[in-house]
KEBARO-750116 format. One record per residue (C-alpha): residue in three letters; x, y, z. Coordinates in nm, 4 decimals, decimal comma, m for minus. Layout:
% residues N
(atom ALA; (X; Y; Z))
...
***
This chain:
% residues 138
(atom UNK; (2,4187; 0,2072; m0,3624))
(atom UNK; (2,3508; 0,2883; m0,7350))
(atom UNK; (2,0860; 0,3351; m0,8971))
(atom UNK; (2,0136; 0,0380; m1,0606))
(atom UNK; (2,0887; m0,1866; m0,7029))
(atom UNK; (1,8111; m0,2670; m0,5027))
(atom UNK; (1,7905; m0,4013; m0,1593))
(atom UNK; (1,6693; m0,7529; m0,1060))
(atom UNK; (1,3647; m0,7142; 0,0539))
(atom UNK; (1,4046; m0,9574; 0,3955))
(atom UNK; (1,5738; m1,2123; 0,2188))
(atom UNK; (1,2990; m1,1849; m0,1258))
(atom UNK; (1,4349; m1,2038; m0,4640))
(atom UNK; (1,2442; m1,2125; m0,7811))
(atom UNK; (1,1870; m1,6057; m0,9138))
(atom UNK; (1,3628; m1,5302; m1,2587))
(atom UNK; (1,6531; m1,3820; m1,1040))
(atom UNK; (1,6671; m1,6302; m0,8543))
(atom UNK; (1,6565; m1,9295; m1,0960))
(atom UNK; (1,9659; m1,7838; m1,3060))
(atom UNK; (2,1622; m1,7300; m0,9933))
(atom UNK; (2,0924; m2,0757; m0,8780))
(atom UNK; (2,1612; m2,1898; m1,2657))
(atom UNK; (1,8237; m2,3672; m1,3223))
(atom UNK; (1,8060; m2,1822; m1,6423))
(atom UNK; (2,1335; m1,9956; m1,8752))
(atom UNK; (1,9728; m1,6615; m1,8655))
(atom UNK; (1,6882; m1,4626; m1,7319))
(atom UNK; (1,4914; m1,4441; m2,0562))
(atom UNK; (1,5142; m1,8440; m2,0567))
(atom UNK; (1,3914; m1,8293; m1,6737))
(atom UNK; (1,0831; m1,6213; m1,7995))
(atom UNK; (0,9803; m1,8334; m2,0012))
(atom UNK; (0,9761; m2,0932; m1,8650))
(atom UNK; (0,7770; m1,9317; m1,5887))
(atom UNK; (0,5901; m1,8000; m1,8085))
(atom UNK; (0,5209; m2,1396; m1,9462))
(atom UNK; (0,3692; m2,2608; m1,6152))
(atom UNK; (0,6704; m2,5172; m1,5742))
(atom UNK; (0,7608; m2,3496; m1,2289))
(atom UNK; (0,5465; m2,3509; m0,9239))
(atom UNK; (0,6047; m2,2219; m0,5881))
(atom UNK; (0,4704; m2,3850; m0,2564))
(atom UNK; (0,2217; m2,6168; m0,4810))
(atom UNK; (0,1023; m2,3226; m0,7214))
(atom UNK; (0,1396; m2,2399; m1,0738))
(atom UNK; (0,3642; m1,9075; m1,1207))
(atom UNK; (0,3311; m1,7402; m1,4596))
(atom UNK; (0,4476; m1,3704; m1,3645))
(atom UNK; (0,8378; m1,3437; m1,3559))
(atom UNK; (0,8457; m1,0900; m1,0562))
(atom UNK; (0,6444; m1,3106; m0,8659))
(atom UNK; (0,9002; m1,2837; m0,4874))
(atom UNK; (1,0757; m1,5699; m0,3572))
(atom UNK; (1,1355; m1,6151; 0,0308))
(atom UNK; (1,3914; m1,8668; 0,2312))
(atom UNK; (1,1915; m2,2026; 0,2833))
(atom UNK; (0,9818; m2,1510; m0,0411))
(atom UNK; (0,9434; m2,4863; m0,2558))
(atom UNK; (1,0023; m2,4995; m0,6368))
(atom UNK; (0,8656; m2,7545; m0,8257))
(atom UNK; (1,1034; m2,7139; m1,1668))
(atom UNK; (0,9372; m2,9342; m1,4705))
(atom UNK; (1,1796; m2,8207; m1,7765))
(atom UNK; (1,2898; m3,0411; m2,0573))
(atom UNK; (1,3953; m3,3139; m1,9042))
(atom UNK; (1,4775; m3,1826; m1,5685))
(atom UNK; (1,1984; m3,2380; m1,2678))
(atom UNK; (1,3546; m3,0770; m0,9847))
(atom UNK; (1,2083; m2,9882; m0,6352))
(atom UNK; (1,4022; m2,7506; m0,4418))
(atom UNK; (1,3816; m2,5456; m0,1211))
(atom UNK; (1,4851; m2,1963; m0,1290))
(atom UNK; (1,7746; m2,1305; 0,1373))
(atom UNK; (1,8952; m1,8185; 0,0321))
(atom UNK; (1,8434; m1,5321; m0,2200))
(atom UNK; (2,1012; m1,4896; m0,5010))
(atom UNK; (2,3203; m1,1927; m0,5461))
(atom UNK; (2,5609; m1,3015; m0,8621))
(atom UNK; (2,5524; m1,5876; m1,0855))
(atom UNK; (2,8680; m1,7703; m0,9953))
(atom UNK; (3,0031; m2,1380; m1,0241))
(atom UNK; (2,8179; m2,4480; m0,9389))
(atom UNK; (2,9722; m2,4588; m0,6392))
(atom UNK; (2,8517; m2,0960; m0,5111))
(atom UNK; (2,5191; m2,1633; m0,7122))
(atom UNK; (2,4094; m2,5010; m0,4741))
(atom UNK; (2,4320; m2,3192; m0,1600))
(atom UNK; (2,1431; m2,1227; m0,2321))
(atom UNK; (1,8601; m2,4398; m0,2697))
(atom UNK; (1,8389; m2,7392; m0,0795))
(atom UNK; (1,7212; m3,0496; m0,3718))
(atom UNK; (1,4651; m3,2677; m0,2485))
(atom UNK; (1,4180; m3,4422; m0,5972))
(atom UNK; (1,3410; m3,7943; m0,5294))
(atom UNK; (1,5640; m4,0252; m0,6706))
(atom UNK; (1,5029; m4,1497; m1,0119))
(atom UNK; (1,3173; m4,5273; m1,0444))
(atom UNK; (1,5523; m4,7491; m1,2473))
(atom UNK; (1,4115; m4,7965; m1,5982))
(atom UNK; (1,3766; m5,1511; m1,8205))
(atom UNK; (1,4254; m4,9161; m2,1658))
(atom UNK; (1,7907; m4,8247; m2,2137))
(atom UNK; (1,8683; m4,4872; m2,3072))
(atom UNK; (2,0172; m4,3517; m2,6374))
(atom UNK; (2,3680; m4,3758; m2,5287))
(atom UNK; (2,3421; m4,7089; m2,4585))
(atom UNK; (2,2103; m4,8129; m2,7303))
(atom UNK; (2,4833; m4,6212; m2,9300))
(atom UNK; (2,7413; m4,8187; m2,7246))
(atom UNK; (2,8267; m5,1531; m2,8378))
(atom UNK; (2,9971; m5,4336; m2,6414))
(atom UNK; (3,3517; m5,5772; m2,7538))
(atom UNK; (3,3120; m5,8027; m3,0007))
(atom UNK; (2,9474; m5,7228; m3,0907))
(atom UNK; (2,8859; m5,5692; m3,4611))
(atom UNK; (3,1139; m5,4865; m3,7447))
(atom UNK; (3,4724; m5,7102; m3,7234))
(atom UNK; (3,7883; m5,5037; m3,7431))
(atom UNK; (4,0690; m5,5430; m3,9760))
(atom UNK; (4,2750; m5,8467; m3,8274))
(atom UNK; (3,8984; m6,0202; m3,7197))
(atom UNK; (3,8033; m5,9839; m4,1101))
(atom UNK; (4,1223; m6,1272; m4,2083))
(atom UNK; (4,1166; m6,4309; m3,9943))
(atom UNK; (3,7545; m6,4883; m4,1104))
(atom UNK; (3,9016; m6,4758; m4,4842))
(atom UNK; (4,1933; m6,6806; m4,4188))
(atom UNK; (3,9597; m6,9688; m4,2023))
(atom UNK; (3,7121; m6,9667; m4,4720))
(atom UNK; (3,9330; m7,0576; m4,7791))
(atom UNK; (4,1173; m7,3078; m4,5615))
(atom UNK; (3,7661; m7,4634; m4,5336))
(atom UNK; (3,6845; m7,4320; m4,9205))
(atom UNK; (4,0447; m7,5458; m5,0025))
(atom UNK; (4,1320; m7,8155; m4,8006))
(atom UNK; (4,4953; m7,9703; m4,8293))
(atom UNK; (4,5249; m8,3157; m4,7446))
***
C-alpha cells in the first residue's frame, strides 16, 4: 500500500468521497459543499462535516438543485467510474415524482405543428387566397 491509500475501515468511507464515487456531485469540493450546506443527511440527520463515515445500509437524504434523492448505501466506493459501475454502490428509494398541472420550460418552448409563425409555402398560400378574395374574377 502507499502512502497516501488507506484501508476502508469495515466497509466506511468518508460521505464526500462517497458521493463523487457514486456521482451525486462532479467533484469532491462540490460534495463538500453541499454537505456543508446541510443539503445531505444521513439516517434522518443533518451532516455538515465532510469526513463524517458512511456504512452499508446508511440512508441519504440528497436535497441539491433540483435533485431530491433518497438512497441506501450498499457499498463503499473505491474509483469514480461510469454510471454503470457508479449505481451499484446505492440502492434509490426516491419516490416517484407526482404528475404536475404546470408544464415545464421545454414544453412550453415546444410548439405543436401548425401552431405559431406560418412557413414559407403557408405564407404564400395565405397571400395568394387573400388577393383572390380582394380581386375577384367573375
Amino acid at each position: 500500500m502507499g502512502a497516501k491509500e488507506q484501508p476502508l475501515e469495515a466497509g466506511r468511507q468518508r460521505l464526500d468521497k462517497w458521493l463523487f464515487f457514486a456521482r451525486m456531485a462532479k467533484s469532491r469540493s462540490i460534495a463538500q459543499s453541499y454537505i456543508q450546506s446541510g443539503n445531505i443527511k444521513v439516517n434522518g440527520a443533518p451532516v455538515r462535516q465532510s469526513s463524517h463515515m458512511v456504512k452499508t445500509g446508511d440512508r441519504l437524504d440528497i436535497a441539491i438543485e433540483r435533485m431530491d434523492r433518497v438512497l441506501i448505501v450498499k457499498a463503499p466506493g473505491e474509483r469514480r467510474g461510469p454510471y454503470e459501475e457508479a449505481k451499484l454502490l446505492y440502492d434509490d428509494q426516491t419516490p416517484p415524482r407526482e404528475p404536475k398541472d404546470r408544464m415545464t420550460l421545454l414544453e412550453q418552448a415546444v410548439r405543436l405543428p401548425g401552431s405559431g409563425r406560418p412557413t414559407k409555402k403557408e405564407r404564400r398560400a395565405l397571400d395568394r387566397f387573400i388577393s383572390d378574395a380582394e380581386n375577384p374574377e367573375d
